[in-house]
C-alpha atoms as one frame of an Amber mdcrd trajectory, in Angstrom:
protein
 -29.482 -24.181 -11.371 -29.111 -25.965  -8.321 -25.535 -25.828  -7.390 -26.033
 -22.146  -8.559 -28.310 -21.596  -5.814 -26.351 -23.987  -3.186 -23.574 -21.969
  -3.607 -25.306 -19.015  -2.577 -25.044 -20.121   0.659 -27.364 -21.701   3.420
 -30.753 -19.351   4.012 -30.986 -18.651   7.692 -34.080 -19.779   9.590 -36.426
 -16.438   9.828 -37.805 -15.593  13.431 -40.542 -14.324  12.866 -41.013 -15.493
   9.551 -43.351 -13.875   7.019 -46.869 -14.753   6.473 -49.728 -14.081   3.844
 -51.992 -11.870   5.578 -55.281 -13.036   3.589 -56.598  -9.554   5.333 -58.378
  -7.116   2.731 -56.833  -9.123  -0.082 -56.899  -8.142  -3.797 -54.164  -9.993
  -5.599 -52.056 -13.097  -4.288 -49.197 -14.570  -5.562 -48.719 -16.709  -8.607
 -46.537 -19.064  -6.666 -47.581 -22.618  -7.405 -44.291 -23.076 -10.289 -42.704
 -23.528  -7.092 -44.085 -27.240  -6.508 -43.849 -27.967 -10.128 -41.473 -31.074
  -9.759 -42.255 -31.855 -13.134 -40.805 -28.152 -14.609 -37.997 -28.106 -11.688
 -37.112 -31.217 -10.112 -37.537 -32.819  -7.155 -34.319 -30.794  -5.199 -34.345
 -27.402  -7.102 -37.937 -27.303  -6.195 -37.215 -28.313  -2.341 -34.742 -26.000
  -2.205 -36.839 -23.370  -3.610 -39.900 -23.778  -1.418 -37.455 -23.749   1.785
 -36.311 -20.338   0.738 -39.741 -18.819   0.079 -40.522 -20.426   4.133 -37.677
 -18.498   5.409 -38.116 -14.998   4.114 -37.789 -12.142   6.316 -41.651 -10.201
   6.988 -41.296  -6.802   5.900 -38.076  -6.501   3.913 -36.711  -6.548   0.664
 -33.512  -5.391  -1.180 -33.932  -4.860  -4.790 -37.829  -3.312  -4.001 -39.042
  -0.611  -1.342 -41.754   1.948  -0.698 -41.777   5.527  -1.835 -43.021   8.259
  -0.318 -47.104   8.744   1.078 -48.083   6.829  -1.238 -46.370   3.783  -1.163
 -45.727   2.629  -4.645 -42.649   0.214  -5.517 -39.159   1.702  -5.686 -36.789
  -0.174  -7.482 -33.403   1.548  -6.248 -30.935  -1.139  -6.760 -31.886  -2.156
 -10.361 -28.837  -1.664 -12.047 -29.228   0.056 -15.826 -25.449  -1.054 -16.875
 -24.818   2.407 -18.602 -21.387   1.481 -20.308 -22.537  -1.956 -22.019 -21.609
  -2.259 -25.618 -24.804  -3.528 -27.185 -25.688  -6.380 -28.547 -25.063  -8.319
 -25.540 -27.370 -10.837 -25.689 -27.109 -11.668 -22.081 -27.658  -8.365 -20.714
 -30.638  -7.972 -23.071 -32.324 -11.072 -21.973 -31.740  -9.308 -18.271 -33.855
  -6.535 -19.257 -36.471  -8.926 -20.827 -36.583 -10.661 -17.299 -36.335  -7.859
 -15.348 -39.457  -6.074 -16.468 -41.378  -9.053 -16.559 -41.009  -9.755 -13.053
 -41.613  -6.282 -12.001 -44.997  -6.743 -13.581 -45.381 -10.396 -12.417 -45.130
  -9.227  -8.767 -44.898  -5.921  -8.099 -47.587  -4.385 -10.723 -50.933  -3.691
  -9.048 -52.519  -4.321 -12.648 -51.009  -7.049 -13.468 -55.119  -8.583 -13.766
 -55.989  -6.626 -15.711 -52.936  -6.707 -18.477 -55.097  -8.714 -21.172 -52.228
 -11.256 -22.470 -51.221 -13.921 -21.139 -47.632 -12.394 -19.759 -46.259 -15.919
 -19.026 -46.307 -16.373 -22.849 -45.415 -12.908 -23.334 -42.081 -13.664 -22.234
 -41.495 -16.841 -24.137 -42.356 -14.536 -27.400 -40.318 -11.906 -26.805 -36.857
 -14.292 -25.574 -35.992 -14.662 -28.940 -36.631 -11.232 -30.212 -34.941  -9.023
 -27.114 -32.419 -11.816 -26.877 -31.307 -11.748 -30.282 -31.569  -7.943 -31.603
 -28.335  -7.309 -33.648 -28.217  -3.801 -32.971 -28.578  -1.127 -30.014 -31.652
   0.213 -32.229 -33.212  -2.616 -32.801 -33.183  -4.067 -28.834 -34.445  -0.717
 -27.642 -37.801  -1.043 -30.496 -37.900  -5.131 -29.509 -37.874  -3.694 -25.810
 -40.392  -1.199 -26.640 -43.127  -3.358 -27.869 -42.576  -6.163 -25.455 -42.792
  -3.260 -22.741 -46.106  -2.365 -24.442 -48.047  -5.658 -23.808 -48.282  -4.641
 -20.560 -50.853  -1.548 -21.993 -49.908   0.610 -19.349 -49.804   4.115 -20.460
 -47.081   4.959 -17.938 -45.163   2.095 -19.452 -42.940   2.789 -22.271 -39.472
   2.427 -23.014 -39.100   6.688 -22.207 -35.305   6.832 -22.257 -35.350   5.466
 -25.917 -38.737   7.625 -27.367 -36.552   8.984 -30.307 -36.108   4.999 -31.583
 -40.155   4.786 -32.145 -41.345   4.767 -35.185 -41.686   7.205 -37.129 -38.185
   8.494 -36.401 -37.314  11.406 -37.893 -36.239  14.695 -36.784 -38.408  16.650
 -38.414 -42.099  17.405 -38.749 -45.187  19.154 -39.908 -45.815  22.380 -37.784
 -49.507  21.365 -37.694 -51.303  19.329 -34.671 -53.196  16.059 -35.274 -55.682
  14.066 -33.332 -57.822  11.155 -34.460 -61.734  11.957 -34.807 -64.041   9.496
 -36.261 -60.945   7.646 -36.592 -59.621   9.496 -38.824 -56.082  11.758 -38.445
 -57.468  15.254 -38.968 -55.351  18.669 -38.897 -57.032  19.764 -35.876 -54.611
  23.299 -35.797 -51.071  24.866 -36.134 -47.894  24.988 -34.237 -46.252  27.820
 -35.625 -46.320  30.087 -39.072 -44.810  27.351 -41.138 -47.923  25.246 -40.178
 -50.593  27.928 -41.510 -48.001  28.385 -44.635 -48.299  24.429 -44.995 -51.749
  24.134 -46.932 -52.995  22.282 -44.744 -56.647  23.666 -43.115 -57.914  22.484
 -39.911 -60.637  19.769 -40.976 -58.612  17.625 -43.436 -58.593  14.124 -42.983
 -54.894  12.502 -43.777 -55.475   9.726 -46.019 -52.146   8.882 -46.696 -48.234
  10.292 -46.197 -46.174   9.711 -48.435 -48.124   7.310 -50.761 -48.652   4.923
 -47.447 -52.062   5.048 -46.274 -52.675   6.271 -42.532 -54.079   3.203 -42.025
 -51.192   0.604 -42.733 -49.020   3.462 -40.779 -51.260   2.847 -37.730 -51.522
  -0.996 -38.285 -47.399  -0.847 -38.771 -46.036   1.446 -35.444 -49.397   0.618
 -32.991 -46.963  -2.480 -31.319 -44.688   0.190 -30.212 -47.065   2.772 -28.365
 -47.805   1.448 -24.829 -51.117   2.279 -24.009 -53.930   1.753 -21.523 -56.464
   1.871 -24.610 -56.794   2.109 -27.822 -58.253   6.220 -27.885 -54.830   6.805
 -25.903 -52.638   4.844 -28.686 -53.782   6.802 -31.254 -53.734   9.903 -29.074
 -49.841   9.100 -29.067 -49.729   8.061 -32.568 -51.371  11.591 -34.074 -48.502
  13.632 -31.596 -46.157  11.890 -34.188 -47.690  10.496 -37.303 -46.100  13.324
 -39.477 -42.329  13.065 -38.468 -40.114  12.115 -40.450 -36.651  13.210 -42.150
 -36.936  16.656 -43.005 -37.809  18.299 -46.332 -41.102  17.903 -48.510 -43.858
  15.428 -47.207 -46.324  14.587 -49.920 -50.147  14.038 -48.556 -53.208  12.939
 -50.292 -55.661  14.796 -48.337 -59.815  14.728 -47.822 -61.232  18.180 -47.492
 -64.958  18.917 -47.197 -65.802  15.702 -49.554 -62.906  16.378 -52.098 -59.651
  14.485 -52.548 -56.631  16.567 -52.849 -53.061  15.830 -53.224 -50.324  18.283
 -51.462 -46.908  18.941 -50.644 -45.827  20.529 -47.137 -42.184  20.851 -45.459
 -41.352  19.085 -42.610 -39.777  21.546 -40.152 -37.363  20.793 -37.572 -39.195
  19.557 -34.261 -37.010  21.346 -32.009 -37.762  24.865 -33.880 -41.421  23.943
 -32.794 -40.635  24.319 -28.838 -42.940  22.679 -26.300 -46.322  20.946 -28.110
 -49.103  21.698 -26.425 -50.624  18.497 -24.825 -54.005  20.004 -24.005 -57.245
  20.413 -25.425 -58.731  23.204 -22.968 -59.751  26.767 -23.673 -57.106  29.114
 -24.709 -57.064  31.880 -22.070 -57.532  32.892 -18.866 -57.537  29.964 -15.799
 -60.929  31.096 -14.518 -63.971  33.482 -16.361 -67.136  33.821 -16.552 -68.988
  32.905 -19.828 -72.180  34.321 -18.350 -74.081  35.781 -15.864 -74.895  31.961
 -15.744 -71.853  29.461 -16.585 -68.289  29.931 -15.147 -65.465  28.240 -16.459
 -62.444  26.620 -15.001 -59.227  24.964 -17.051 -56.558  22.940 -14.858 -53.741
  23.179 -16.955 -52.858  26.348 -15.480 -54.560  26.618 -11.930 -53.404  27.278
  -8.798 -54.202  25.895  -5.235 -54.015  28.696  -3.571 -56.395  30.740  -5.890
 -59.102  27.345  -4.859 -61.037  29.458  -2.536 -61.102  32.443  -5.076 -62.157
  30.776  -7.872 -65.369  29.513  -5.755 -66.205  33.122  -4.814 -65.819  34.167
  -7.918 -68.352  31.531  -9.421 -70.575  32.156  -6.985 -74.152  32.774  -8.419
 -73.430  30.866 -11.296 -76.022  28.051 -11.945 -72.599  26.162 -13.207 -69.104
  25.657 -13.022 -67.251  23.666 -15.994 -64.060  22.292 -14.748 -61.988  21.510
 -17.811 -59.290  18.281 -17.507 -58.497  17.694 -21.042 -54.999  18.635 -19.429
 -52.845  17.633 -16.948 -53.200  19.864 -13.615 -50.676  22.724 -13.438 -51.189
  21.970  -9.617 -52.598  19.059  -7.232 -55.847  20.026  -6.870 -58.009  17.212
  -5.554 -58.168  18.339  -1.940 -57.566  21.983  -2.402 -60.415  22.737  -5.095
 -62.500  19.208  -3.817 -63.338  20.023  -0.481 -65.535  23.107  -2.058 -66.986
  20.803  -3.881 -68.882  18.699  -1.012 -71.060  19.045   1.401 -70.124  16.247
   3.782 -66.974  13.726   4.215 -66.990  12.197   1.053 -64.640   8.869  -0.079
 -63.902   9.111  -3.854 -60.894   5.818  -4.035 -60.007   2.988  -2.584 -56.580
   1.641  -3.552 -54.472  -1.407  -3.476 -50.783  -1.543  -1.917 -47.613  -4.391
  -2.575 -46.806  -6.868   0.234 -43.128  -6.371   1.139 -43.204  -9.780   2.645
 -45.240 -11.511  -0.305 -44.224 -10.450  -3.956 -47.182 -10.690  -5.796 -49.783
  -9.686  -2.742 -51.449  -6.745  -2.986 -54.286  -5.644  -0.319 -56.888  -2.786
  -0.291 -56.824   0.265   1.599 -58.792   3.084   1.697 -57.840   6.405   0.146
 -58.313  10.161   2.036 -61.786  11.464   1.482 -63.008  14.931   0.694 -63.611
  17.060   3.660 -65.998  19.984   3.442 -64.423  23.603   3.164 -65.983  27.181
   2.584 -66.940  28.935   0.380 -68.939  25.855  -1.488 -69.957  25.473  -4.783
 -73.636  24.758  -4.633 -74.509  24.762  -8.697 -74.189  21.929 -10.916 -70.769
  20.789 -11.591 -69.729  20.001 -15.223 -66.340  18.022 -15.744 -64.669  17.824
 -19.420 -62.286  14.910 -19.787 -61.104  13.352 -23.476 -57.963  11.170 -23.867
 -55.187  13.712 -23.050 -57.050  13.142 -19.103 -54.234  10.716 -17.802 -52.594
   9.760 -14.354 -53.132  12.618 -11.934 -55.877  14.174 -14.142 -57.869  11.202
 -14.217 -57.524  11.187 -10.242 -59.028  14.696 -10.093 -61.955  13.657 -11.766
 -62.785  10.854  -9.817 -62.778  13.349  -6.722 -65.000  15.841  -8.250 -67.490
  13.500  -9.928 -67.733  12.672  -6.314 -69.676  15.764  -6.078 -73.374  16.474
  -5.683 -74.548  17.948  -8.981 -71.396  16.702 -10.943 -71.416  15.299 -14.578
 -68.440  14.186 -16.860 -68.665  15.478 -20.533 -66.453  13.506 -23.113 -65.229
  10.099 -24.215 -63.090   7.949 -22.441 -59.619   8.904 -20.365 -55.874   7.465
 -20.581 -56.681   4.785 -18.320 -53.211   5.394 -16.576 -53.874   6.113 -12.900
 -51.222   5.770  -9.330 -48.195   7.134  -9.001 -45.828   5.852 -11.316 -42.541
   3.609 -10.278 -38.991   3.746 -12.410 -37.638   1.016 -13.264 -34.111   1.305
 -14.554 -33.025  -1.565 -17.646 -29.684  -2.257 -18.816 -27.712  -0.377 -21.542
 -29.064   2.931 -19.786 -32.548   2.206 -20.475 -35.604   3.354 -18.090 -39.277
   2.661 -18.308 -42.076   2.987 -16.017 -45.607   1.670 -14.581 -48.353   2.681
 -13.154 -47.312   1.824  -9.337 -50.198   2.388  -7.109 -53.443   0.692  -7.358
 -56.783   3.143  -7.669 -59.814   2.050  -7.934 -63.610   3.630  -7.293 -64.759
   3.201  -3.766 -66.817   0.441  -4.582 -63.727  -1.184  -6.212 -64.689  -0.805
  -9.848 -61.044  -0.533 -11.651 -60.098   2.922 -13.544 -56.887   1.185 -14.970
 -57.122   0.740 -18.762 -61.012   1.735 -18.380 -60.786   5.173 -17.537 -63.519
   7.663 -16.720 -65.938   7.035 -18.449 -68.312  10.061 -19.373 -71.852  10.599
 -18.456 -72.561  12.439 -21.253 -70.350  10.661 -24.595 -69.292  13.878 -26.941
 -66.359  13.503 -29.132 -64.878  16.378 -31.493 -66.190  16.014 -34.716 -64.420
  16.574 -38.451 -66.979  18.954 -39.245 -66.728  20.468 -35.674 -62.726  20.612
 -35.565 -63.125  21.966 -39.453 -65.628  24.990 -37.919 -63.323  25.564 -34.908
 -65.942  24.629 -32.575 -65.866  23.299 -29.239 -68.334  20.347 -29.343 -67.650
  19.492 -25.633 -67.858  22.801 -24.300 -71.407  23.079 -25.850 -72.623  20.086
 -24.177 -71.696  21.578 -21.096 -73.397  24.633 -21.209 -76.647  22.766 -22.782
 -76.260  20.916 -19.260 -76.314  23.869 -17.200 -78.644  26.101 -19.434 -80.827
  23.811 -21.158 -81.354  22.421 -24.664 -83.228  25.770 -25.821 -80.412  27.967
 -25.804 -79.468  28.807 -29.063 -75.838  27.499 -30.389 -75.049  30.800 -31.672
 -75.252  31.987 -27.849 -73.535  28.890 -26.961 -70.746  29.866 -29.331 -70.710
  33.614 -28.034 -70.221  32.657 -24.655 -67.379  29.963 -25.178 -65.154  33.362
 -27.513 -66.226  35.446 -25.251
């Protein structure tokens, strides 16, 4: 490794060289291997350490900034489209190139939860050694995955995780009381299925759910474990298509039954969200207005103040992801004064590894404003840019959040390109609370805890949407005007 390096050439004396600004400093550098005579040698590590001395402040080549926010770019990481796979040594590339991206470019690399130097030791073998294209993209996918970033899977190579299949039940599933419950239908064939909303999976095709979740869980990267099974219900059912056989729990009865798996593409986009079907913006009452994000627009912010006004609340619904960014257009009516909602953390282009707070835009004030109380509904489908919204408006006098814990995926996210035509992805900006309480892999976490329940998802209810009113109105309010308002 030595002579490989010598014949790379003599490094040129920098002028001026780069320093380690200890300024506002989050993360530094894990660079002490370099003086590990003992793992290197006496001249590999010399020569090392001169190298690191001489780098040039402020420039890289294989790693820039993007856009206003700054997160890592990774434009010259090759993804070696036409190799024939196996090739062991372009497989052990990919292994090493996506460790070091989270090594030292990663603003969450503290907060991984493994040890990621032994991490890569595990996973040498297995990448290294896959005997097929399939099986290095699923050996790729889990070792991607101990990095439980929710931005972070192996996204070019989705159809290879388990369970494969190309077909599917036309019914949705999501996890409550950790169970998978039928929680409603994607098309006819799912209301032709048997299956009712309400009934818990026990087991598909004579393997209980269980095992299933036990068995596929390495290959979901996620922030959490709500957002792994989030993940996991989107795709428990699939599977080659014809007859699935299910042994099913329905209102305290066990039941066995038999549904068709229908093509997934016949099914057209799944809807990701768990908001009110409907119009963007209504009043439920004289009292409560109601506002969903998956389909709202920034330049309708002002309007949908005015049209709330009165109103002694306004739910904002982010069990979506926002149609539109909405943190400064729909914020700023939130506040009554300047108001900083994040603080983040930024790379060092002269120190790999280094990252360094800064503080993020705040709020300002804008008319009309919103003076009632402010009720926010997140769940686990809040991720990334929906998770950022709520940080802003929980910023708000008056403001509550209604739910259970988020994705835990926040900052813009960074591409990172692997060989054999691969791509993945992480979570490339730092965000944190202004006092510098982490959101990464925590999440928001609610005020106010509600989570759906089987009997609730069984009676079509809306158990968070009830809370909220109950916050605005009061506990005396019957449930059967609860329920009015919310199909109103």
């Amino acid at each position: 490794m030595l002579d490989w390096v010598a014949a790379l050439g003599p490094v040129s004396k920098c002028e001026p060289c780069a320093k380690l600004d200890e300024k506002d400093i989050h993360l530094r550098p894990d660079l002490a291997w370099l003086s590990d005579e003992s793992l290197l040698g006496a001249e590999l590590s010399k020569s090392l350490r001169a190298i690191y001395a001489n780098r040039i402040p402020g420039k890289q080549f294989y790693v820039s900034r993007e856009g206003q926010a700054s997160n890592p770019t990774f434009e010259h990481e090759l993804s070696y489209g036409a190799t024939r796979l196996p090739d062991a040594g372009f497989q052990i590339l990919a292994l090493y190139r996506f460790w070091n991206i989270i090594e030292y470019w990663s603003p969450y690399r503290d907060v991984v939860g493994e040890d990621w130097n032994q991490v890569l030791a595990d996973f040498l073998p297995r990448v290294a050694l896959a005997k097929t294209a399939g099986d290095y993209q699923r050996e790729l996918m889990a070792f991607i995955a101990m990095g439980h970033d929710t931005h972070a899977s192996l996204w070019s190579s989705i159809q290879q995780r388990p369970p494969m299949g190309t077909c599917q039940l036309a019914v949705e599933v999501r996890f409550a009381e950790d169970r998978a419950v039928v929680s409603g239908y994607l098309n006819d064939a799912g209301k032709a299925s048997g299956l009712k909303p309400g009934d818990v999976i026990l087991r598909l095709d004579g393997v209980p759910v269980s095992k299933l979740v036990e068995t596929w869980s390495p290959y979901y990267a996620a922030s959490n474990e709500p957002t792994r099974l989030r993940d996991i219900a989107r795709s428990i059912t699939r599977g080659n298509c014809g007859e699935a056989a299910l042994s099913l729990r329905r209102e305290g009865e066990d039941l066995e039954l038999k549904a068709q798996r229908v093509p997934t593409a016949s099914l057209g986009p799944i809807s990701q969200t768990h908001d009110q079907p409907g119009e963007t913006f209504r009043r439920l009452s004289d009292d409560v207005a109601y506002l969903k994000l998956s389909s709202v627009k920034a330049a309708d912010a002002g309007s949908y103040i005015d049209r709330a006004a009165g109103t002694k609340g306004l739910i904002i619904d982010i069990r979506n992801y926002p149609s539109e960014f909405m943190v400064f257009a729909l914020g700023g009516h939130l506040v009554d004064h300047v108001t900083h909602f994040a603080s983040f953390t930024k790379f060092d282009l002269s120190n790999p590894g280094a990252f360094h707070w800064s503080q993020g835009d705040p709020l300002l004030p804008l008319k009309p404003r919103y003076s009632g109380k402010i009720v926010i509904l997140v769940d686990e489908v809040s991720q990334s840019q929906a998770e950022y919204t709520t940080m802003a408006f929980r910023s708000a006098p008056g403001s509550m959040v209604i739910g259970s814990t988020t994705a835990g995926a926040d900052g813009n996210v960074s591409q990172v390109n692997l060989p054999g035509g691969l791509s993945s992805m992480i979570s490339g900006l730092g965000v944190f609370y202004p006092d510098k309480k982490p959101t990464q892999r925590v999440g928001m976490i609610p005020d106010v805890e509600v989570k759906p329940t089987i009997a609730g998802i069984r009676a079509g209810r809306d158990e968070l949407m009830e809370e909220a009113i109950r916050q605005i109105l009061g506990r005396d309010v019957p449930l059967s005007e609860i329920q009015g308002m919310i199909r109103k």
